[in-house]
C-alpha positions in Angstrom: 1.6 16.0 14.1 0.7 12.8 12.5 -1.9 10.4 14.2 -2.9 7.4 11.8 -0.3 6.6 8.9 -1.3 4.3 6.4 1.5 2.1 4.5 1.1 1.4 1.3 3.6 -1.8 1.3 3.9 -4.4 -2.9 5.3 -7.6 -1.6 6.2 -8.1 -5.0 8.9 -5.7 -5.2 10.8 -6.8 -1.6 13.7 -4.2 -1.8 11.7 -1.0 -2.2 8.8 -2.5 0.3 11.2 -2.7 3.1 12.6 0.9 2.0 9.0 2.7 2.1 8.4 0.6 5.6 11.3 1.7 7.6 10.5 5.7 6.2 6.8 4.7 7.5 8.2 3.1 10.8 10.4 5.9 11.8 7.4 8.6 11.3 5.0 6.0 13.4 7.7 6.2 16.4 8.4 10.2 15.8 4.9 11.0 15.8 3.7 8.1 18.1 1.0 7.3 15.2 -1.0 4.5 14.2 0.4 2.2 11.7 -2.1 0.9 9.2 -0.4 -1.6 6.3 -2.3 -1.9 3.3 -1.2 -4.6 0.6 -3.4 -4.1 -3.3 -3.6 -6.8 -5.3 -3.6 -4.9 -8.4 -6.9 -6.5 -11.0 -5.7 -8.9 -13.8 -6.0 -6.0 -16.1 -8.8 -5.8 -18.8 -12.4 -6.6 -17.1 -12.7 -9.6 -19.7 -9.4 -11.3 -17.7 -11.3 -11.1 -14.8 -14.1 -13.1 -16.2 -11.7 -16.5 -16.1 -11.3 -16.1 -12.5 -14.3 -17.6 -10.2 -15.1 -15.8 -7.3 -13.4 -18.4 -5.1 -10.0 -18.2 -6.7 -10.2 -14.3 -6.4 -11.3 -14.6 -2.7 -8.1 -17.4 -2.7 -5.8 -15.0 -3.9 -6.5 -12.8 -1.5 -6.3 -14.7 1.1 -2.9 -16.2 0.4 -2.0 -12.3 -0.1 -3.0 -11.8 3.5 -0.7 -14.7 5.0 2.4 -13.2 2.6 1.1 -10.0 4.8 0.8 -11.0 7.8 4.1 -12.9 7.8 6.1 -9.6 6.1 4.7 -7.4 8.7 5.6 -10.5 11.6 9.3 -10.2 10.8 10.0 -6.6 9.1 7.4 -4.7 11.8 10.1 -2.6 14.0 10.1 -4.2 17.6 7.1 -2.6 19.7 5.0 -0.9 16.8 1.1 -2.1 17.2 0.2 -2.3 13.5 -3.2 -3.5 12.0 -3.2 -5.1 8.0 -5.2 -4.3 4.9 -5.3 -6.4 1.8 -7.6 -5.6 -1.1 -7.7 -6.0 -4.7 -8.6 -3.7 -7.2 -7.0 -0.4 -9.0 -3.9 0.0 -6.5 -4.5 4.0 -6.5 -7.8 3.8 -5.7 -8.0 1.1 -2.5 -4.9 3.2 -1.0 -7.4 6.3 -1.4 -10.1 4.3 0.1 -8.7 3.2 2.8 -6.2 6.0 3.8 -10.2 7.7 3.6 -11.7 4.7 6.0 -9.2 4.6 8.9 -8.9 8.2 9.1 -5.2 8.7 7.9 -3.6 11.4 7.7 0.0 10.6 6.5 0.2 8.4 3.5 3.4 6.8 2.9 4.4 4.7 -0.6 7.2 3.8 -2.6 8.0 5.1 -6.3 9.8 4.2 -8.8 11.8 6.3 -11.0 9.8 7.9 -14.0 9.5 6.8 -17.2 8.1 7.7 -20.6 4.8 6.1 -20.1 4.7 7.3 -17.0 4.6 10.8 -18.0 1.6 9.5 -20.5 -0.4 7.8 -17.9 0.9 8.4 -14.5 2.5 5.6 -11.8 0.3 5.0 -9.0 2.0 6.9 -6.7 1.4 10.3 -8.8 -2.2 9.4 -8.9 -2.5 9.0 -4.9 -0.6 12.2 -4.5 -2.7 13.7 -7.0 -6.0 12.8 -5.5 -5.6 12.1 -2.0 -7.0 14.0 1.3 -4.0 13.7 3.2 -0.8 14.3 3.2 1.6 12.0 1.4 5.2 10.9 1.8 6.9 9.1 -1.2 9.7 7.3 -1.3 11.9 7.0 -4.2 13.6 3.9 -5.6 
């Protein structure tokens, strides 16, 4: 049923990362899918933050995202499963869209949290992908 499923793994939070990955692991084996991991680095925020960060120490955080990535995926990656890695920054909502969009996905799979008040006000990131994305979407609750 599912062909490409995209991953939507925050280092940052280790316990619910490894949660949404098993989920996305067991539907890449059932459905013999494509595993795409994708890692946002979220912006600093307000666009004036991002104004005391050069270019170079935005491209540097990005790269030292990629080796927390790369070395996640080397020891949490079920046994066997071909997997390729993603990591942008930006609006974490958005670049999962994007790139769910540029690989072709068709099964998104991400973690939430539970809801709270400003939540409801706002939105989590998760409501937003489910909200606006193509494909279908798997969430995984906390």
């Amino acid at each position: 049923m599912y062909k490409s499923i995209l991953v939507a793994i925050d280092l940052n939070d280790a316990t619910s990362a490894n949660r949404v990955a098993d989920v996305a692991f067991r539907l890449v084996q059932d459905h013999g899918a494509s595993l795409h991991i994708v890692n946002v680095v979220p912006d600093f925020g307000m666009s004036f933050v991002n104004t005391f960060f050069t270019e170079d120490q935005t491209r540097k955080i990005v790269e030292d995202e990629k080796v927390r990535l790369d070395a996640w995926a080397r020891q949490e990656v079920t046994d066997g499963l071909a997997y390729d890695l993603t990591v942008v920054k930006g609006h974490v909502y958005d670049n999962i869209l994007r790139t769910a969009d540029r690989i072709g996905a068709d099964l998104i799979v991400l973690g939430s949290h539970k809801p709270e008040l400003e939540d409801f006000l706002l939105g989590p990131n998760a409501a937003r992908v489910v909200r606006h994305a193509k494909q279908s979407v798997f969430v995984v609750r906390d």
